[in-house]
C-alpha positions in Angstrom: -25.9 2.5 23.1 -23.7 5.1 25.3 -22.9 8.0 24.1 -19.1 6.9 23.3 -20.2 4.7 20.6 -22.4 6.6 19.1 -19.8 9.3 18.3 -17.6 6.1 16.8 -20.3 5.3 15.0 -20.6 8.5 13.5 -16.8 9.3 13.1 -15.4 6.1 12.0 -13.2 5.6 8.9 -10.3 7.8 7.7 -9.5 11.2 8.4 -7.3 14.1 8.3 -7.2 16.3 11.1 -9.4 19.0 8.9 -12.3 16.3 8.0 -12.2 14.9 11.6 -12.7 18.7 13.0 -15.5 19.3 10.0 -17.0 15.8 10.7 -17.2 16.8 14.9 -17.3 20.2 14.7 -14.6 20.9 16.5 -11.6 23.6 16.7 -8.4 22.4 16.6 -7.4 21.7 20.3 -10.1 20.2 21.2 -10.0 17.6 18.1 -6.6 16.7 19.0 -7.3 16.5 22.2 -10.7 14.3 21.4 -8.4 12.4 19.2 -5.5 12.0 21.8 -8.0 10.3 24.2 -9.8 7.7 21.7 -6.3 6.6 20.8 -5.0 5.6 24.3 -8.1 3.5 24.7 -7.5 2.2 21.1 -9.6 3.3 19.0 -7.6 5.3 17.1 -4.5 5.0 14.7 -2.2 7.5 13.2 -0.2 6.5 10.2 1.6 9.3 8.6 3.5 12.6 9.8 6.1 14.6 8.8 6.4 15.4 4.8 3.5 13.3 4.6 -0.5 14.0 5.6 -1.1 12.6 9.0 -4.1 10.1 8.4 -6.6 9.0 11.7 -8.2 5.8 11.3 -11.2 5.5 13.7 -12.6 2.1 14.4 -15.8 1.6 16.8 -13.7 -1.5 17.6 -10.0 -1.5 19.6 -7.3 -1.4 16.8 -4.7 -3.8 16.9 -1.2 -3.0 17.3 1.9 -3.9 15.2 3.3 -4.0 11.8 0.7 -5.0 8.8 0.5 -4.9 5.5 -2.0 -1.6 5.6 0.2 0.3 8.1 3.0 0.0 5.4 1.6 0.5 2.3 -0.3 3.9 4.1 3.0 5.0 5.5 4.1 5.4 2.1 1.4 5.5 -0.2 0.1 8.8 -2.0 -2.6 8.1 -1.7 -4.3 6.2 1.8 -5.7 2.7 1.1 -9.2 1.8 3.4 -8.0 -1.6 4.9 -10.6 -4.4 3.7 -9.9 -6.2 6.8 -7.7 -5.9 9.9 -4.1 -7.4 9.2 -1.4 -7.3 12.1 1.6 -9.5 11.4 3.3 -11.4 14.6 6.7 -11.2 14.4 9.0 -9.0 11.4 7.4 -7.5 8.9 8.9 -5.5 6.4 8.2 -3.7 3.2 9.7 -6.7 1.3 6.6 -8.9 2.8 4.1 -6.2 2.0 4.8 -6.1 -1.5 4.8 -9.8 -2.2 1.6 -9.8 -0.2 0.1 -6.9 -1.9 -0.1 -8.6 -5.0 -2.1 -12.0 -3.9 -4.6 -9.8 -3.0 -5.8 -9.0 -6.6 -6.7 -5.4 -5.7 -6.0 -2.5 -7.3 -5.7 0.1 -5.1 -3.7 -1.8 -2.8 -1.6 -2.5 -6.4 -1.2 1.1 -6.5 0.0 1.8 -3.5 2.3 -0.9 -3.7 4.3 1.2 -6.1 5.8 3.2 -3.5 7.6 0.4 -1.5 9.9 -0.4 -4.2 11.7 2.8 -3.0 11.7 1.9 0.6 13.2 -1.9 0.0 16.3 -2.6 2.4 16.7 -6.5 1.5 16.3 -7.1 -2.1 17.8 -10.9 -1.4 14.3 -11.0 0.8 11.9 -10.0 -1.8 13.7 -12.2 -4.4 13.0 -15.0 -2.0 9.5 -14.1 -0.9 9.1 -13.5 -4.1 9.9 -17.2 -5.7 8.2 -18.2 -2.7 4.9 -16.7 -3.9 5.5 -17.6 -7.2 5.2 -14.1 -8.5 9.1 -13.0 -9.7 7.8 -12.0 -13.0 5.2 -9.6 -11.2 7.6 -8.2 -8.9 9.7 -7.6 -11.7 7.1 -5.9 -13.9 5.8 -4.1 -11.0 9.8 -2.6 -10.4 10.2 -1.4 -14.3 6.2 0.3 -14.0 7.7 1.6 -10.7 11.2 3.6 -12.1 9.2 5.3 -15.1 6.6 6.8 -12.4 7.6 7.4 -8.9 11.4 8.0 -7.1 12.5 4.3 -6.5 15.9 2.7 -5.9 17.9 1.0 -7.9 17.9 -2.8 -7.9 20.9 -4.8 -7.6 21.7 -6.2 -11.6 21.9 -10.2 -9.4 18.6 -9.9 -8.4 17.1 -8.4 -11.5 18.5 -11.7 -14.0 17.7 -14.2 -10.9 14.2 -12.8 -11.4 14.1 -13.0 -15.4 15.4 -16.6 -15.1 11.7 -18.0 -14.8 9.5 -16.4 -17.9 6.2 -17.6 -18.5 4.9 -19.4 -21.2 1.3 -17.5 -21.2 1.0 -14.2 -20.2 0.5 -13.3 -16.2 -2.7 -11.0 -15.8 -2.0 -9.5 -12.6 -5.5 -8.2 -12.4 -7.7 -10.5 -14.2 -9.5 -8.6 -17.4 -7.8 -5.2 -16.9 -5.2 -4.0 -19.6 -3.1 -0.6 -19.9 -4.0 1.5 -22.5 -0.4 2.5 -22.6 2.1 2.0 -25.1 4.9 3.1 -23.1 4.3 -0.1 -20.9 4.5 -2.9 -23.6 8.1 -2.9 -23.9 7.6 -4.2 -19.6 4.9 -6.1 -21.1 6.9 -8.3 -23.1 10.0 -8.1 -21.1 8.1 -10.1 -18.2 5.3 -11.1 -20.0 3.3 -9.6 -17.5 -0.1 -7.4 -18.0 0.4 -4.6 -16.3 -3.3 -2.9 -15.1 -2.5 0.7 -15.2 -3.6 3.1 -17.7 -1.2 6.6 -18.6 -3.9 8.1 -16.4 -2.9 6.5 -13.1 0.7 6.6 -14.0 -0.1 10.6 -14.0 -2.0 10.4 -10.6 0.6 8.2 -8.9 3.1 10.5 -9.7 
């Protein structure tokens, strides 16, 4: 094993420019420029910048490039989410597909940081479509109403919000199978969409 991939071995994962110089021992100049060189070969990906904390991701393996769901919901996310798997979309892909996508995944963190694109959606015709094409309108709906109590998020057009009440379920949609909010400031959502919504007051707190 050369001496390159021994040091991604030891490095890989996510970090902040502080952790990465802790984790290397390194002063700043030098980590940037360690980091700087591992990302034009491709090992390294920066999500982040500006008002938000610049996240590295180091992989001993060459990152793909483009749009996915992980490098949206970390752009905007509070907190970073540790992809479970590599996913680079060919073609457009927007923050309307990442949040219709977020939710088949049955995960909560990823639900979490899912919260954050409502704020960020350009087309809401798009996510009403991928949306009914997913067979999740009621989610995405629920997911909206959790969304304007606890972070900044824009307003959705009145047109889209009834096209997406139209279709209310019979039984009641557990977005994450066995886990309930401990909230009573969501059951008024609840029953609205007839959706279970997974968060407790306590990561309604955090998220905000």
């Amino acid at each position: 094993m050369d001496e390159e991939t021994k040091l991604l071995k030891r490095i890989e994962g996510k970090h902040t420019l502080e952790t990465f110089m802790r984790q290397t021992s390194l002063k700043k100049k030098s980590a940037l420029n360690l980091l700087s060189l591992l990302r034009k070969k491709g090992y390294v990906r920066t999500d982040g910048g500006g008002k938000q904390k610049r996240i590295y991701t180091i992989s001993t393996r060459i990152i793909q490039r483009g749009e996915g769901l992980f490098t949206i919901l970390n752009r905007y996310a509070k907190i970073p989410v540790v992809p479970p798997f590599t996913h680079v979309a060919h073609g457009s892909y927007t923050v309307e597909n990442a949040l219709t996508d977020a939710i088949t995944l049955h995960d909560f963190r990823i639900l979490q940081a899912s919260i954050y694109l409502f704020n960020h959606v350009k087309d809401w015709s798009k996510l009403y479509a991928l949306a009914k094409k997913k067979q999740c309108e009621q989610v995405i709906g629920a997911l909206y109403d959790f969304a304007r109590i606890t972070t900044k998020t824009r307003k959705m057009p009145d047109r889209i919000r009834q096209a997406l009440l139209r279709k209310h379920p019979i039984k009641r949609i557990e977005i994450l199978p066995h886990i309930r909010t401990d909230s009573s400031e969501f059951h008024a959502i609840e029953k609205r969409w007839n959706v279970a919504l997974p968060f407790s007051k306590q990561d309604q707190e955090e998220m905000r």
